[in-house]
C-alpha positions in Angstrom: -9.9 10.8 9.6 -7.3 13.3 8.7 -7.8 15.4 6.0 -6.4 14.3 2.8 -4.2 16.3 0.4 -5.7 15.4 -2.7 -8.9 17.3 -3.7 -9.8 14.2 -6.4 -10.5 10.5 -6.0 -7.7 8.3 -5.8 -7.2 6.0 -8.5 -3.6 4.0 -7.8 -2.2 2.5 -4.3 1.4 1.9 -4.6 2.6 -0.2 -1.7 5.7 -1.6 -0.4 6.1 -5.1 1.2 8.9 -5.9 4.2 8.1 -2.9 6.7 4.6 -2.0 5.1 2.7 -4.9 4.3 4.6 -7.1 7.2 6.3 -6.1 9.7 9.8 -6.4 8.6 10.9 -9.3 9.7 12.1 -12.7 7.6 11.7 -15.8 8.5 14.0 -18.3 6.6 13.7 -22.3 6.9 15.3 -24.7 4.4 12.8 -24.5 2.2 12.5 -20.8 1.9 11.4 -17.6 3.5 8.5 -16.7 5.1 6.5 -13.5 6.4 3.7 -12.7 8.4 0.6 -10.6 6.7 -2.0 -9.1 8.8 -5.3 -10.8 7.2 -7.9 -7.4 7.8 -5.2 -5.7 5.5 -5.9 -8.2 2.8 -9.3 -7.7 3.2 -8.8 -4.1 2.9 -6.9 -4.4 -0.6 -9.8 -6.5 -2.1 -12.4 -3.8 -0.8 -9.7 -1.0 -2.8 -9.9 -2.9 -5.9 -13.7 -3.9 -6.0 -14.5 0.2 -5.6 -11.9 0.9 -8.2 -8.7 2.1 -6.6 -5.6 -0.3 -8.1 -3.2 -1.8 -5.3 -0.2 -2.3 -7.0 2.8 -3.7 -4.8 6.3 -3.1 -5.6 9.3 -4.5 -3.6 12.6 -4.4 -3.7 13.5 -8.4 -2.6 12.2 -10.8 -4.3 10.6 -13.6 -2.5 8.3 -16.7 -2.8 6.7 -16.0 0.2 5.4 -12.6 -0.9 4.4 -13.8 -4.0 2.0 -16.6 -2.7 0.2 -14.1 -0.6 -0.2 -11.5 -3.9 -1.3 -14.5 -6.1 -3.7 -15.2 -3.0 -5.0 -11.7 -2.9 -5.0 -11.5 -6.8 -2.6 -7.8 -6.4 -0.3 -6.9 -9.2 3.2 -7.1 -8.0 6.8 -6.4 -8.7 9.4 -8.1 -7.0 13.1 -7.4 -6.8 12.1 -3.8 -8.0 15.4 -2.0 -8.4 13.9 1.5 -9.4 10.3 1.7 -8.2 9.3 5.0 -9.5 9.6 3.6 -13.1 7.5 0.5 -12.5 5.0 3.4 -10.8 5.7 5.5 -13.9 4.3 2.4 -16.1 1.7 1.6 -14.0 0.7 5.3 -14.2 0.6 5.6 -17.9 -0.8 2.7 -18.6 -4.0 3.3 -16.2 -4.2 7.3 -17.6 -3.8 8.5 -13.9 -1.9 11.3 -12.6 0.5 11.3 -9.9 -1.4 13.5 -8.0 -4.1 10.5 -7.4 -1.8 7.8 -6.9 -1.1 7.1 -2.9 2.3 5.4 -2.0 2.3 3.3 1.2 6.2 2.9 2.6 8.7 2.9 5.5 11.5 3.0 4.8 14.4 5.2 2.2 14.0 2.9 -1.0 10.4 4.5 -0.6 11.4 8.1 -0.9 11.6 9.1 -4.2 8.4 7.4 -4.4 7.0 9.4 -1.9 8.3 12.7 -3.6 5.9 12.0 -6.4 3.2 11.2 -5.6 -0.2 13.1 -4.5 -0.6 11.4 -1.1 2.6 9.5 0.7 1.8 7.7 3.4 3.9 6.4 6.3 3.6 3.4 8.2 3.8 4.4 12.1 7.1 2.5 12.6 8.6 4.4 9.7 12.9 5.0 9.7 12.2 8.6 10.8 14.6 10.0 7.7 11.2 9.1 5.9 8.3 10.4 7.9 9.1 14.9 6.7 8.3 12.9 3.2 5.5 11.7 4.0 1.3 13.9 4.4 -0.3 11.1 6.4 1.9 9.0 9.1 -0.7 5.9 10.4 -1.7 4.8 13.8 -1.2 1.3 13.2 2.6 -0.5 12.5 3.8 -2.2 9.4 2.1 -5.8 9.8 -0.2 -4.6 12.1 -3.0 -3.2 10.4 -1.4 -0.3 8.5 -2.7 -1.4 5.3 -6.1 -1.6 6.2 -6.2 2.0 7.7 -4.9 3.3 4.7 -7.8 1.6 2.3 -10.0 3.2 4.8 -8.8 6.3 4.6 -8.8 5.9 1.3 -12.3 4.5 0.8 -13.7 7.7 2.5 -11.9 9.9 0.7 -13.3 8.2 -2.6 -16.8 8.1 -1.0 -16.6 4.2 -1.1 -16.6 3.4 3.0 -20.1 3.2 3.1 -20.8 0.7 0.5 -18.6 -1.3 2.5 -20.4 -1.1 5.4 -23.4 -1.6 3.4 -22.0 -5.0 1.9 -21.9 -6.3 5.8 -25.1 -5.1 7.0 -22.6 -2.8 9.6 -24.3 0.5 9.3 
């Protein structure tokens, strides 16, 4: 596990969608659009929020397809998201944390300024590279791939959570 560059538990994980969550690409029929989500990253973001780190997802397209799968997962989303760092900045406030222990998951420019304040940015592996000298921890997985769920582990660890996981499925 790399070594994380917050000394304090994290308490918020901001994520992007398109690029992050999938991996990037949009499917469109005549009834609507689809994407693909990896289901261990799901998984992942229900262990987060049971051992008390918020996933919060904020994208910049709105879609219905995206929203099914947050409604499924039960995540707090915003869609069409023109400035993210102010639905962060509410999010923030209104859960009393600090930047410094939020995490922000992304891949791609809309994610920067995101990135620039908060206490652990993370980059998907399959980043735009303009992104990746923003960001403290680049993953091993790609977007849609398993990203996410290396990330909550990370995460999980850091907290001091992993092994109540592990414990939950009788895998230790």
């Amino acid at each position: 596990m790399p070594e994380a560059p917050i000394a304090h538990p994290v308490k918020i994980l901001f994520l992007d969608v398109d690029g992050t969550l999938t991996n990037g690409v949009i499917g469109f029929t005549h009834v609507g659009d689809y994407r693909s989500f990896w289901v261990k990253d799901g998984l992942a973001l229900e262990w987060a929020r049971e051992a008390g780190i918020l996933p919060v997802v904020i994208s910049g397209r709105t879609s219905s397809a995206v929203e099914a799968r947050m409604a499924d997962l039960k995540l707090e989303y915003y869609l069409g998201a023109k400035d993210k760092v102010a639905i962060a900045e509410r999010v923030r406030a209104r859960e009393g944390a600090r930047w410094d222990e939020c995490v922000m998951v992304g891949d791609d420019l809309p994610d920067v300024a995101l990135f620039r304040r908060v206490g652990w940015p993370i980059a998907v592996a399959d980043s735009t590279p303009e992104v990746l000298p923003f960001a403290r921890t680049v993953t091993k997985a790609r977007a849609g791939f398993g990203a996410v769920r290396e990330v909550v582990e990370m995460l999980l660890k850091h907290n001091g959570a992993w092994e109540r996981v592990l414990a939950r499925y009788e895998a230790r």
